[in-house]
Backbone as JSON Lines, residues from 0, in Angstrom:
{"i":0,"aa":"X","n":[197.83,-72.25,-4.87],"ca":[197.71,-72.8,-3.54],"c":[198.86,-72.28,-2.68]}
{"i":1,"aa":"X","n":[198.54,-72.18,-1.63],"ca":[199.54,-71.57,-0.37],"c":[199.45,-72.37,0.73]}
{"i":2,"aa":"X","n":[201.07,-71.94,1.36],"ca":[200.5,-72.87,2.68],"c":[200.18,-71.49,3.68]}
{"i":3,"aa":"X","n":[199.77,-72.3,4.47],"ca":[198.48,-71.0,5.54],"c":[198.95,-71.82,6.23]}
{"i":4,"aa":"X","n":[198.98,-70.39,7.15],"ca":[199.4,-70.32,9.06],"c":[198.68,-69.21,9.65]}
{"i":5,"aa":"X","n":[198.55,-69.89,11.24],"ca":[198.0,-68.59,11.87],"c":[198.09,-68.51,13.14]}
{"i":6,"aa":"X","n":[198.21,-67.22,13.8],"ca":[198.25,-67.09,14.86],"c":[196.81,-66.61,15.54]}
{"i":7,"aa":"X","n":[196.73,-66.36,16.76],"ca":[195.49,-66.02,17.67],"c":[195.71,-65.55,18.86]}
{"i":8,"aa":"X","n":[194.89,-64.93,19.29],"ca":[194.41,-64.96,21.06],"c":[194.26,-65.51,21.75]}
{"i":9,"aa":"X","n":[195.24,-65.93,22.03],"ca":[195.25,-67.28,23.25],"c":[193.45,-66.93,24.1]}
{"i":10,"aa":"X","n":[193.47,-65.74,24.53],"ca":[192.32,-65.81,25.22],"c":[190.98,-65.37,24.93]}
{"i":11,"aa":"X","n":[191.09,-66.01,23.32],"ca":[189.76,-66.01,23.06],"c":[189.59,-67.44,21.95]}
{"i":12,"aa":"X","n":[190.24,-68.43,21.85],"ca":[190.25,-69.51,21.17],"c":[189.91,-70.25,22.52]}
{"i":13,"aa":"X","n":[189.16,-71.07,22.44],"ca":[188.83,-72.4,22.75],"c":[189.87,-73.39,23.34]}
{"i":14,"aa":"X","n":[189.87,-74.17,24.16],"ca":[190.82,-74.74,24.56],"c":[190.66,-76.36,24.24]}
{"i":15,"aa":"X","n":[189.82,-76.61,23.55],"ca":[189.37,-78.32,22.69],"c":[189.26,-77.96,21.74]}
{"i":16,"aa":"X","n":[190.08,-79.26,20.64],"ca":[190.09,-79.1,19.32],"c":[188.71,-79.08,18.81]}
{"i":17,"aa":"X","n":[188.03,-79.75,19.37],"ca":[186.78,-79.58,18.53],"c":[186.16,-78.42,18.31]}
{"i":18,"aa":"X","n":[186.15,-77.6,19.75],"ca":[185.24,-76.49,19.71],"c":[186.38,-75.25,19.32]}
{"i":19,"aa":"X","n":[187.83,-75.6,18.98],"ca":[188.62,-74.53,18.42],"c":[188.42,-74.89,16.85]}
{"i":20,"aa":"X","n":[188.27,-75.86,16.75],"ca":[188.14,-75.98,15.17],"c":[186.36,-75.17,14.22]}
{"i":21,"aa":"X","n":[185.9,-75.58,15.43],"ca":[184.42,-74.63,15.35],"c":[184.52,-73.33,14.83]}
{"i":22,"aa":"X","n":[185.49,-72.58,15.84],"ca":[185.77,-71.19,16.15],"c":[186.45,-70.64,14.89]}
{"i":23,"aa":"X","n":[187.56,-71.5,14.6],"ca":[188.07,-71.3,13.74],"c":[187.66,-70.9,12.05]}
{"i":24,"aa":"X","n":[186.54,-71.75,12.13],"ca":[185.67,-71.58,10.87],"c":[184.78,-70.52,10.92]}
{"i":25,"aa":"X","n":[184.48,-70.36,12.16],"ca":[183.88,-69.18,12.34],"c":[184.64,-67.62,11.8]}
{"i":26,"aa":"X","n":[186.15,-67.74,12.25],"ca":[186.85,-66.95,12.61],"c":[187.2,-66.16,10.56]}
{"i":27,"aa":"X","n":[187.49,-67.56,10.13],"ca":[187.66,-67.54,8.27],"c":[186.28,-67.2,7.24]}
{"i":28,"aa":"X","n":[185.47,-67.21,7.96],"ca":[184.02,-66.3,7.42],"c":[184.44,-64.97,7.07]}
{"i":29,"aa":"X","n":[185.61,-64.19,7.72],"ca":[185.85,-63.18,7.58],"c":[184.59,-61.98,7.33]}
{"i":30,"aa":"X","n":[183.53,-62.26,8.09],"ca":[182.53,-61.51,8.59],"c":[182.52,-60.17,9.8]}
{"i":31,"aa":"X","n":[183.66,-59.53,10.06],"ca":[184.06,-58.35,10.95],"c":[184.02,-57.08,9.88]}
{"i":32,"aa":"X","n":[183.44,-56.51,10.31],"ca":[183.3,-55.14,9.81],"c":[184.37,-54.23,9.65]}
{"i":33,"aa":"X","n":[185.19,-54.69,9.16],"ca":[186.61,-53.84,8.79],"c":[187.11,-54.35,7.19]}
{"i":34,"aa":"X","n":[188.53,-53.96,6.92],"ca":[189.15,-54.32,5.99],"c":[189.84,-55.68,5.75]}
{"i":35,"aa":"X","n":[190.63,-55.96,7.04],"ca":[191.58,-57.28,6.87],"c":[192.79,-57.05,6.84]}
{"i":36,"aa":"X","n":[193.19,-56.0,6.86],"ca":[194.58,-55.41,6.18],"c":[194.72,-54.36,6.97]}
{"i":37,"aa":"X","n":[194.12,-53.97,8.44],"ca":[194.31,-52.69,9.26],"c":[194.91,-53.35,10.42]}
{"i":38,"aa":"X","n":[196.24,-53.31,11.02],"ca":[196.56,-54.41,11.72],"c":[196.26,-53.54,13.18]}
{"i":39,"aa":"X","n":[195.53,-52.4,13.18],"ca":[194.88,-51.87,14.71],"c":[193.6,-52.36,14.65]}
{"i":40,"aa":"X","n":[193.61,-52.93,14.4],"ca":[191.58,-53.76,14.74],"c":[192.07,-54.87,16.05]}
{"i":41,"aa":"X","n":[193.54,-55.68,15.48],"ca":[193.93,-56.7,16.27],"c":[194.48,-56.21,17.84]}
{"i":42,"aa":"X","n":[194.32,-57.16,18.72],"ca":[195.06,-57.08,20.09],"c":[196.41,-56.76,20.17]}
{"i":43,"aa":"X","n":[196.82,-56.24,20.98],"ca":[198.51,-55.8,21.19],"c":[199.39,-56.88,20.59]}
{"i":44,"aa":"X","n":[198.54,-57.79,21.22],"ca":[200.05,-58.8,21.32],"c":[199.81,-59.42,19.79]}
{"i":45,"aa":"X","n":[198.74,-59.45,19.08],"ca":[198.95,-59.22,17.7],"c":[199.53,-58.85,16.84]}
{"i":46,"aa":"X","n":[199.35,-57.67,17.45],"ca":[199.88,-56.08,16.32],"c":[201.33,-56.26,16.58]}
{"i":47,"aa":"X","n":[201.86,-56.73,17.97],"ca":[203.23,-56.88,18.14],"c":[203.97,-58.41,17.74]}
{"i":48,"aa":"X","n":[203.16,-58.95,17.27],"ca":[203.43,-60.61,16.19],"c":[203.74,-59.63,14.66]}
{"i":49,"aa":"X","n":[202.76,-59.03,14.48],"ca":[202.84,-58.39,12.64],"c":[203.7,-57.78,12.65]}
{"i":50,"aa":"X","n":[203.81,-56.67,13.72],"ca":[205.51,-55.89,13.62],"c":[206.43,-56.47,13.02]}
{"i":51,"aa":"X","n":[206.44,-57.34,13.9],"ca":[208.13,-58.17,13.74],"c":[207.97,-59.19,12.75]}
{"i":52,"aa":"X","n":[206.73,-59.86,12.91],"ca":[207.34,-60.59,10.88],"c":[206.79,-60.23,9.77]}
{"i":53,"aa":"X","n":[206.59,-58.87,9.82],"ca":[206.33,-58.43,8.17],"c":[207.59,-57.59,8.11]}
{"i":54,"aa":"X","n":[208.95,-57.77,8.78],"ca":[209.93,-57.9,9.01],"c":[210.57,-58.81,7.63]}
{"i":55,"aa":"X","n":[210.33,-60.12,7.95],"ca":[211.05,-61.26,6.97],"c":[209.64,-61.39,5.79]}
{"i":56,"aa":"X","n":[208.32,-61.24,5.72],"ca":[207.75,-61.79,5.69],"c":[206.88,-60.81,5.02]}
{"i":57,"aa":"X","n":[207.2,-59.61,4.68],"ca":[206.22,-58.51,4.1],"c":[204.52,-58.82,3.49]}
{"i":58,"aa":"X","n":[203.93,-57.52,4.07],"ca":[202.46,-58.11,3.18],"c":[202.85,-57.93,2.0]}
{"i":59,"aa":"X","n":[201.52,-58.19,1.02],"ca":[201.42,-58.34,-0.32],"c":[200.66,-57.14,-0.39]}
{"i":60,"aa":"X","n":[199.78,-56.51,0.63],"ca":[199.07,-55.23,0.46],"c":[199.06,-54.82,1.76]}
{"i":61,"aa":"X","n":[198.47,-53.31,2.03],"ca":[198.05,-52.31,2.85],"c":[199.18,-51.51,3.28]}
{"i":62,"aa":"X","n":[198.77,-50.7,4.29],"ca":[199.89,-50.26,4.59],"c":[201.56,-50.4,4.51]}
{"i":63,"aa":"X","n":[201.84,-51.89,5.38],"ca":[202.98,-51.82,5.45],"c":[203.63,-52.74,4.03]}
{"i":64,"aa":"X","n":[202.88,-52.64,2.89],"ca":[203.6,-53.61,1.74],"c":[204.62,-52.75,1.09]}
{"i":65,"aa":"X","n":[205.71,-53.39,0.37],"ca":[206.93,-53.19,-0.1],"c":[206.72,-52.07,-1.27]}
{"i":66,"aa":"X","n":[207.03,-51.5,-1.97],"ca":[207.09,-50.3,-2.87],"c":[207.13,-51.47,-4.21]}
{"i":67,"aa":"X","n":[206.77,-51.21,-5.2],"ca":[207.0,-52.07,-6.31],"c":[208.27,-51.99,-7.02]}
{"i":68,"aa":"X","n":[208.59,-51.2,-6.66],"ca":[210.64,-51.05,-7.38],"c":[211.17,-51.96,-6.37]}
{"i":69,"aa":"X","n":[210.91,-51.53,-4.74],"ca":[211.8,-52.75,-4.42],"c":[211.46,-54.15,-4.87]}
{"i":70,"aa":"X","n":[210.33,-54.42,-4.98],"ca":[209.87,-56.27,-6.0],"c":[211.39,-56.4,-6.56]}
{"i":71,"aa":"X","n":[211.23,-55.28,-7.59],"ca":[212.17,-55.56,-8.71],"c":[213.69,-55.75,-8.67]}
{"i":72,"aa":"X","n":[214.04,-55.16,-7.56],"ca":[215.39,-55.29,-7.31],"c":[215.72,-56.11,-6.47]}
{"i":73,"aa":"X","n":[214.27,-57.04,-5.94],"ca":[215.08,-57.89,-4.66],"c":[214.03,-59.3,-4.47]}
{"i":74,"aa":"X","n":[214.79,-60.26,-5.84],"ca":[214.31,-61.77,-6.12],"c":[213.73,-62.13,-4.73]}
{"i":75,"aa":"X","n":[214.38,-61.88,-3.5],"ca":[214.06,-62.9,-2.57],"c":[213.32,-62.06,-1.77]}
{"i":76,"aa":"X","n":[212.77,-61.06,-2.14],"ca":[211.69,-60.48,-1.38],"c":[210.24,-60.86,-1.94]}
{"i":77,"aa":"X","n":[210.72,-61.22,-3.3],"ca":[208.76,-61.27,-3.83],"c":[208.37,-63.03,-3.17]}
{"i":78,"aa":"X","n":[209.84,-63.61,-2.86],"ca":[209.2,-65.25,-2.8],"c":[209.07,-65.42,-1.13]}
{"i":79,"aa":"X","n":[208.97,-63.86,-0.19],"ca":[209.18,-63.99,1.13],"c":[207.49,-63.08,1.37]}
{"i":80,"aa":"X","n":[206.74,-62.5,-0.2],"ca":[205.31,-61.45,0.07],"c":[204.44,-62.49,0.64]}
{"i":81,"aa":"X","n":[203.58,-62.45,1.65],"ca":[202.79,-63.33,2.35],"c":[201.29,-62.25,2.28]}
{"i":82,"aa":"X","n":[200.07,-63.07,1.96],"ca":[198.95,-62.45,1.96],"c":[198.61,-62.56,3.45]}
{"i":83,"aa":"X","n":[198.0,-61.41,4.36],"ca":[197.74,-61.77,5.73],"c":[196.09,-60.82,5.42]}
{"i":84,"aa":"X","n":[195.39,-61.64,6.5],"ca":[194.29,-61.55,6.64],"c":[193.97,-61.31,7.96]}
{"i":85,"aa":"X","n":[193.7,-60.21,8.84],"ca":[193.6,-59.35,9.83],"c":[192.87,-59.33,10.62]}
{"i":86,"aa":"X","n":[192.4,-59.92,11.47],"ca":[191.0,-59.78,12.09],"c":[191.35,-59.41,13.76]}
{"i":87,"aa":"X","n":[190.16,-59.03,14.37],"ca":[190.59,-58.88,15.58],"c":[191.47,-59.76,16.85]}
{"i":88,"aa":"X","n":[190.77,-61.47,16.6],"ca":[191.63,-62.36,17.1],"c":[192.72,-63.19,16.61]}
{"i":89,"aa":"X","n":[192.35,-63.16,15.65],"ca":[193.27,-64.11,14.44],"c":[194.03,-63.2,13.31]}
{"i":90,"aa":"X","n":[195.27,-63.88,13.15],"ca":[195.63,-63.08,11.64],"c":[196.06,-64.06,11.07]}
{"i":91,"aa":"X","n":[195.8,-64.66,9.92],"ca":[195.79,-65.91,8.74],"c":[197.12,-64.74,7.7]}
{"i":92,"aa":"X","n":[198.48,-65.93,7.84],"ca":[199.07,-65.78,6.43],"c":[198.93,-66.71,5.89]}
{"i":93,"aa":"X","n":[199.49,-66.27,4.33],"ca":[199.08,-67.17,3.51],"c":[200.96,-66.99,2.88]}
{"i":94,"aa":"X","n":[201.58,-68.22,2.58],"ca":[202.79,-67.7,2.45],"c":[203.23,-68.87,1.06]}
{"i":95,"aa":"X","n":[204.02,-68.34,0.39],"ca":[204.83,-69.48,-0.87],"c":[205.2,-70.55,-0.28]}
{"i":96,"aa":"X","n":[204.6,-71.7,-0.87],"ca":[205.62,-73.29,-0.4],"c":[206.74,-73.01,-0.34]}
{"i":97,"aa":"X","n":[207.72,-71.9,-1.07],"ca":[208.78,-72.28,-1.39],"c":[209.84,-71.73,0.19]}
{"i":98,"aa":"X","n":[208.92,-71.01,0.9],"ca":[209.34,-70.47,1.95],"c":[208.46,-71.26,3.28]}
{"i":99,"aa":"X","n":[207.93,-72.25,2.81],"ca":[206.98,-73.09,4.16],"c":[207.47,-73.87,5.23]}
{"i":100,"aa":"X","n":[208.81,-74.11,5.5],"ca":[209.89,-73.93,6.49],"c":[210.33,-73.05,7.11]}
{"i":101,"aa":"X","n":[210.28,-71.82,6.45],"ca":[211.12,-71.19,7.33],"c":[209.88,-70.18,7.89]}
{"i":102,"aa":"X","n":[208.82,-70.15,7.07],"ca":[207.94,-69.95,7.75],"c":[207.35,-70.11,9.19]}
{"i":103,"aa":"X","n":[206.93,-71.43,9.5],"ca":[206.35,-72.12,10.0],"c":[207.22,-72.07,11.47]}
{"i":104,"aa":"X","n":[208.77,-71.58,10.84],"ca":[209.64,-71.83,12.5],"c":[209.52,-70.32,12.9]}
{"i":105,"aa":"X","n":[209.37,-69.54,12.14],"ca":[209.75,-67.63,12.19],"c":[208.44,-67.53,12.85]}
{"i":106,"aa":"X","n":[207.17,-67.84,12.27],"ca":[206.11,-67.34,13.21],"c":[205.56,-68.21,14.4]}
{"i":107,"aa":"X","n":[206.02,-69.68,14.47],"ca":[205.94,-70.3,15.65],"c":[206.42,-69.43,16.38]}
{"i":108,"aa":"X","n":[208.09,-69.28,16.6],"ca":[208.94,-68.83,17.63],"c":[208.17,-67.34,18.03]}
{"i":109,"aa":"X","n":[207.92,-66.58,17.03],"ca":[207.36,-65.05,17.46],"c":[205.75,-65.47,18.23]}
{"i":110,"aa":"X","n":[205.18,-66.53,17.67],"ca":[204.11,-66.31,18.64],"c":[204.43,-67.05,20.2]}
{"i":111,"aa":"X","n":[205.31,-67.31,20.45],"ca":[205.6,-67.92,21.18],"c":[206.29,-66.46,22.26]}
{"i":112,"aa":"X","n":[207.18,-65.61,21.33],"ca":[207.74,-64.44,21.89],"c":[206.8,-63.85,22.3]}
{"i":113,"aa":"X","n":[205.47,-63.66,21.26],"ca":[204.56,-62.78,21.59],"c":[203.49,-62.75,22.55]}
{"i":114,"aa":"X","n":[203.46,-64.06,22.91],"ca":[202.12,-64.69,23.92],"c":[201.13,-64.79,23.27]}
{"i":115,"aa":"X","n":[200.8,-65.07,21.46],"ca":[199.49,-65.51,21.11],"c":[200.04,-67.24,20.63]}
{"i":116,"aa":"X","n":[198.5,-67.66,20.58],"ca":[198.57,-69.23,19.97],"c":[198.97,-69.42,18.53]}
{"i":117,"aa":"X","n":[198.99,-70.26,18.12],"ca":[200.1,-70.81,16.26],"c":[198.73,-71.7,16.11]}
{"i":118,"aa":"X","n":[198.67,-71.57,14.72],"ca":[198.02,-72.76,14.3],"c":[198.6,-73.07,12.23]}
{"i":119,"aa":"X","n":[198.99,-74.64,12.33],"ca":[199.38,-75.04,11.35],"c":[198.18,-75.28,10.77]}
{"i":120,"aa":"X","n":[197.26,-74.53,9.61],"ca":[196.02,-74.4,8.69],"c":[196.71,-75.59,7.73]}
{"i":121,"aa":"X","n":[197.68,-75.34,6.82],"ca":[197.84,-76.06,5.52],"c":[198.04,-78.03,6.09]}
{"i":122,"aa":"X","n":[198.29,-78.12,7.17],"ca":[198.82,-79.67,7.25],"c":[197.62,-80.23,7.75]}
{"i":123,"aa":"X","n":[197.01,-81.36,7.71],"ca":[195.82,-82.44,8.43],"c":[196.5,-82.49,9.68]}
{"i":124,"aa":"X","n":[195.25,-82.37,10.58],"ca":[195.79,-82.71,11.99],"c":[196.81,-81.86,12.31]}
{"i":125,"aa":"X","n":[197.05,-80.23,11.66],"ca":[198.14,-79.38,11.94],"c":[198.33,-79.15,13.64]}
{"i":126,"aa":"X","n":[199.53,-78.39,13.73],"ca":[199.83,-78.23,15.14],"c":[198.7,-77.17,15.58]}
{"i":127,"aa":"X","n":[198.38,-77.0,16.97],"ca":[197.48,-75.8,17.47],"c":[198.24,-75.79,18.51]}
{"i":128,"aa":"X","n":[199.2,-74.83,19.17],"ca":[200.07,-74.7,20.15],"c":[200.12,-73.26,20.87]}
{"i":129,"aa":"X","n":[200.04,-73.16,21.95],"ca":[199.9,-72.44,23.32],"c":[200.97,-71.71,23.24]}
{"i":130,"aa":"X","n":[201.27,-70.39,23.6],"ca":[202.63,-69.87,23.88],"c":[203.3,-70.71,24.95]}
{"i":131,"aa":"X","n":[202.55,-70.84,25.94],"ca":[203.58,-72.27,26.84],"c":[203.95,-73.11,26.25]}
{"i":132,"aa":"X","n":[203.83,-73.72,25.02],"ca":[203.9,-75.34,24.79],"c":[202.86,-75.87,24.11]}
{"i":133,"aa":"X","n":[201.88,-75.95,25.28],"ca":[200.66,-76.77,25.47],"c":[200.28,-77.27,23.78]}
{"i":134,"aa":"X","n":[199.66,-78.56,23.22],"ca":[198.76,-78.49,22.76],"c":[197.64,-78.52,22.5]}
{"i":135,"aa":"X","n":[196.9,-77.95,21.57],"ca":[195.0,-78.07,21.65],"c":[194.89,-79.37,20.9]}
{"i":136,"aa":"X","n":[194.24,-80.32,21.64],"ca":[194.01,-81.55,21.4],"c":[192.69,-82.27,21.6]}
């Protein structure tokens, strides 16, 4: 089990929980005709969220994942590998409890830098928050 987070397109999510929570399920069908793991399928301001936290936060695969020697030489990189799941509006990580703090503040704040929306997946009633602030409620 993992905790899961995710960011989005502010301007293509829904602005009511109900009908973002719709979307959302829609969105985890992972039914797009690509890989999942090509982070040019996604919007700029996407691709410029993944930049910067596969930074702290490395994938577990595709392109930009770690070399397997570095695993070995660097304990606190394998408990920082996050599975991300790629899609054009959304990108779903999936990250270790043991890092689900510092998570949760590293990609808030960047989507917040970045101008896409956050959404807390692993908690009931998780946060869904606006690069302004706002929440989806």
């Amino acid at each position: 089990m993992s905790y899961d987070l995710m960011v989005f397109e502010k301007t293509k999510a829904p602005a009511a929980k109900k009908d973002f929570m719709a979307w959302f399920e829609k969105q985890v069908t992972w039914s797009e005709e690509h890989d999942y793991q090509t982070i040019s399928v996604s919007s700029p301001s996407l691709q410029n969220w993944f930049m910067e936290m596969k930074e702290t936060f490395p994938p577990m695969n595709g392109e930009y994942a770690p070399a397997p020697d570095l695993l070995d030489e660097d304990e606190n990189l394998e408990n920082h590998l996050t599975d991300y799941c790629i899609g054009r509006d959304v990108i779903y990580a999936a990250f270790a409890w043991s890092a689900a703090e510092e998570a949760y503040q590293l990609m808030r704040s960047l989507a917040q830098k970045h101008n896409v929306g956050f959404f807390d997946v692993s908690t009931d009633d998780g946060d869904i928050i606006l690069p302004d602030g706002t929440r989806i409620v």
